[in-house]
C-alpha positions, 0 to 999 in steps of 0.5 A: 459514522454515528453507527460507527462510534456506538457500535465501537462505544457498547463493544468497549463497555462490553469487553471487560466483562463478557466472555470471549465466544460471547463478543467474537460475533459482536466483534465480527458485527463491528467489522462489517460496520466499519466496512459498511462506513467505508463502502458509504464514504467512497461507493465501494459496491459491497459484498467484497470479493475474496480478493478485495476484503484482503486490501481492505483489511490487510495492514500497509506492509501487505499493501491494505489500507489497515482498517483490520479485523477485530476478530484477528486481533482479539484472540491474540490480545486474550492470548497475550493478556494471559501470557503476561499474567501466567504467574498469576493463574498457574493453579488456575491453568494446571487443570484445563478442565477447569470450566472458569472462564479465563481457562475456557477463555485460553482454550478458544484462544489457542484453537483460534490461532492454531487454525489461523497460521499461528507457529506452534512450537515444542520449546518449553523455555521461552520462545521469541527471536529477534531477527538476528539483530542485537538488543540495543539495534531493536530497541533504536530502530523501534524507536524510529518506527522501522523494525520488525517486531519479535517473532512469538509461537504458542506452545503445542499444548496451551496448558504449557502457557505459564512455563512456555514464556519462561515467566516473562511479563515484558511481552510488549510484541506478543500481540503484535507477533500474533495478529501479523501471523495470522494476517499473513497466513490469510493473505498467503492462503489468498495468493495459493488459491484459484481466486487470486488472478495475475492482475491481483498479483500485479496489484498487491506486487505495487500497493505493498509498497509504502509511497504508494499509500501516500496520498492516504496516510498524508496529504500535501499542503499544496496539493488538496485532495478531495473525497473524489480523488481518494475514493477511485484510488481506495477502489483501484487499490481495492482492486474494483472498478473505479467507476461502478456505475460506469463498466462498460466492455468495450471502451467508447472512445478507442473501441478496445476490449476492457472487459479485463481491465477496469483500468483501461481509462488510464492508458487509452490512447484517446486521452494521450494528448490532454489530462494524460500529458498534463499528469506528465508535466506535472511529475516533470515539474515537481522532480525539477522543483525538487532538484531546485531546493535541494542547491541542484540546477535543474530545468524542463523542456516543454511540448509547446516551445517545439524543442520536445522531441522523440529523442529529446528529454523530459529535463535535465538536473546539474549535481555537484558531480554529474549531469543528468537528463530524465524522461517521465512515463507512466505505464498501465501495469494491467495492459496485457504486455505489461501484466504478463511480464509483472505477474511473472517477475516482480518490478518486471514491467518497471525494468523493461520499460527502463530498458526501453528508455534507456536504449531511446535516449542513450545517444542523446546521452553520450552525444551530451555527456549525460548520464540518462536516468528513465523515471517510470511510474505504474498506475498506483505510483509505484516508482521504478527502481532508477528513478528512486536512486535518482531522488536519493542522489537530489536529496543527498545534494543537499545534506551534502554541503551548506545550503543557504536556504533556510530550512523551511524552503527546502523540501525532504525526500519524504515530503517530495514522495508525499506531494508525487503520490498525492499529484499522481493520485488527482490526475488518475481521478481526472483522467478517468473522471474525462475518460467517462465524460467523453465515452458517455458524449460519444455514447449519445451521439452514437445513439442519436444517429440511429 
């Protein structure tokens, strides 16, 4: 990483003072470094494939772990540094066949991001909305941190720069507006192009999502991930193989074809009955601990005492005014069935299983007087949409009536999602880590009988 920081170091002493088509190609030797560090720290084989390279620099909102691209943002940065200025640099920019160097400077920031998808509009009045939401409602909600920044286009001419703003030096979104166009530009040329697979849409469909970053952005205080942990979940959302050194075509233990599926370790029926189960139980265990500290009853059924059955729920939660049974299951999106049916309908997948049971447990249900909830979870941590409905019901629970718990003990919805991911994250980590160590036992034993 000491690479890293002086590369980054010289880059900054260099900024102020060099010419744009000068430190573009330090800055593209900057982001291959950054790369190169993140490849080192969690084995990502290198180069990237065009789909890999897009969830590494894409932001969280495009389901990318945001280590973004300098080379986007700088354009956009000169751009908006020139447009707050405008006042200033009218003499300047009047003529642009002036060779100085904020002037040619413009020139190749506007051919920058003209080509990379930036709007370009006619108006020679400023140009911004803000997504129909009034002043005060902007400001509060970007305050939160949940808001859409203002929208920007550069004008069809880039000599129009100081007139395009109508003046305007409070431009606080303009890089912002500009970087995100071009981000998403690249990613929707990426998703038009023969390259981009159904299991890539499958993918990018969960990792967008935000919970399913958690186990990045956060970790649990009870649940400490490790170097191991996060790298096979950096490769799966990266799209690679979770074990580059480990791909074989044919799984060892259920002699399945897993040429197409590199994840196939996560739902091979070998493993059903060991660290599968025990993810399951896990999940099943936090959801009640949830439901607990939010004043809910609730409690487990388990394999062992025999009262788990093929028709008898994962547990069961007592609200103030419903009862309720829950069943966990988690799915392999990139199983062919499931693959189909997700890279043609988004959440698709997640519905069909819901469906499926609802219709296995909803006599239990009635028979009980129940209301049934299926909490699905795909390989990424991407929760069904019932089963979010159902952690917003717990939750409410408690902001409902007086606890008399302190707060301390009490766990947030966010912290419960934070602690999901992060538990569904280890245990793929280790069912794939003994999906590999009994494929490679079987291996030497085959071998040895030859």
């Amino acid at each position: 990483m000491s690479v890293t920081l002086n590369a980054y170091n010289k880059l900054l002493n260099i900024l102020p003072i060099e010419r744009l088509y000068v430190i573009l190609s330090m800055i593209t030797t900057l982001d291959n470094t950054l790369q190169r560090a993140l490849a080192e720290r969690f084995d990502i084989p290198l180069p990237l494939s065009a789909t890999a390279l897009p969830s590494l620099t894409q932001p969280g909102r495009n389901g990318g772990l945001g280590l973004r691209s300098m080379a986007l943002v700088a354009p956009a940065a000169k751009w908006a540094s020139a447009a707050v200025v405008a006042n200033d640099i009218t003499h300047l920019t009047n003529n642009m066949n002036n060779l100085l160097p904020i002037v040619t400077d413009m020139m190749v920031c506007y051919n920058i991001l003209a080509n990379n998808g930036v709007e370009v509009a006619d108006r020679p009045q400023g140009y911004h909305n803000q997504n129909n939401q009034d002043a005060a409602d902007y400001e509060h909600k970007k305050k939160l941190g949940f808001f859409e920044c203002k929208h920007y286009a550069i004008p069809n001419n880039p000599a129009h720069l100081t007139t395009f703003y109508n003046g305007d030096t409070n431009l606080p979104d303009l890089q912002r507006s500009l970087t995100k166009q071009q981000e998403d530009h690249l990613l929707q040329t990426l998703k038009e192009s023969n390259q981009f697979l159904p299991s890539d849409k499958v993918r990018f469909n969960s990792i967008r999502l935000k919970p399913t970053a958690h186990f990045i952005n956060h970790n649990s205080s009870r649940i400490i991930l490790n170097n191991a942990h996060i790298a096979m979940g950096v490769r799966m959302r990266l799209g690679i193989h979770p074990l580059p050194a480990f791909n074989p075509h044919t799984c060892p233990l259920c002699l399945k074809d897993m040429s197409d599926n590199p994840y196939h370790a996560l739902g091979c029926g070998k493993l059903k009955q060991t660290v599968v189960h025990a993810r399951h139980d896990k999940a099943c265990a936090l959801i009640a601990e949830f439901a607990r500290s939010c004043d809910a009853v609730a409690t487990c059924t388990t394999r062992s005492d025999g009262s788990k059955g093929d028709t008898v729920p994962d547990g069961y939660i007592y609200l103030r005014n419903k009862s309720i049974s829950f069943d966990v299951t988690g799915i392999n999106t990139h199983f062919k069935s499931y693959e189909t049916r997700e890279a043609r309908t988004n959440g698709g997948a997640l519905k069909d299983r819901e469906g499926a049971k609802i219709k296995t447990y909803r006599q239990h249900a009635a028979d009980n007087d129940l209301e049934f909830i299926p909490v699905v979870i795909d390989l990424y941590g991407r929760c069904g949409d019932k089963a979010i409905k159902l952690f917003e019901d717990i939750a409410l629970e408690l902001t409902s009536i007086d606890s008399y718990r302190a707060p301390h003990i009490n766990m947030s919805l966010t912290d419960f999602m934070i602690e999901l991911s992060c538990i569904w994250q280890k245990f793929n980590a280790r069912i794939i880590s003994q999906w590999a160590c009994k494929s490679r036992q079987v291996i030497y034993k085959r071998n040895n009988r030859r």
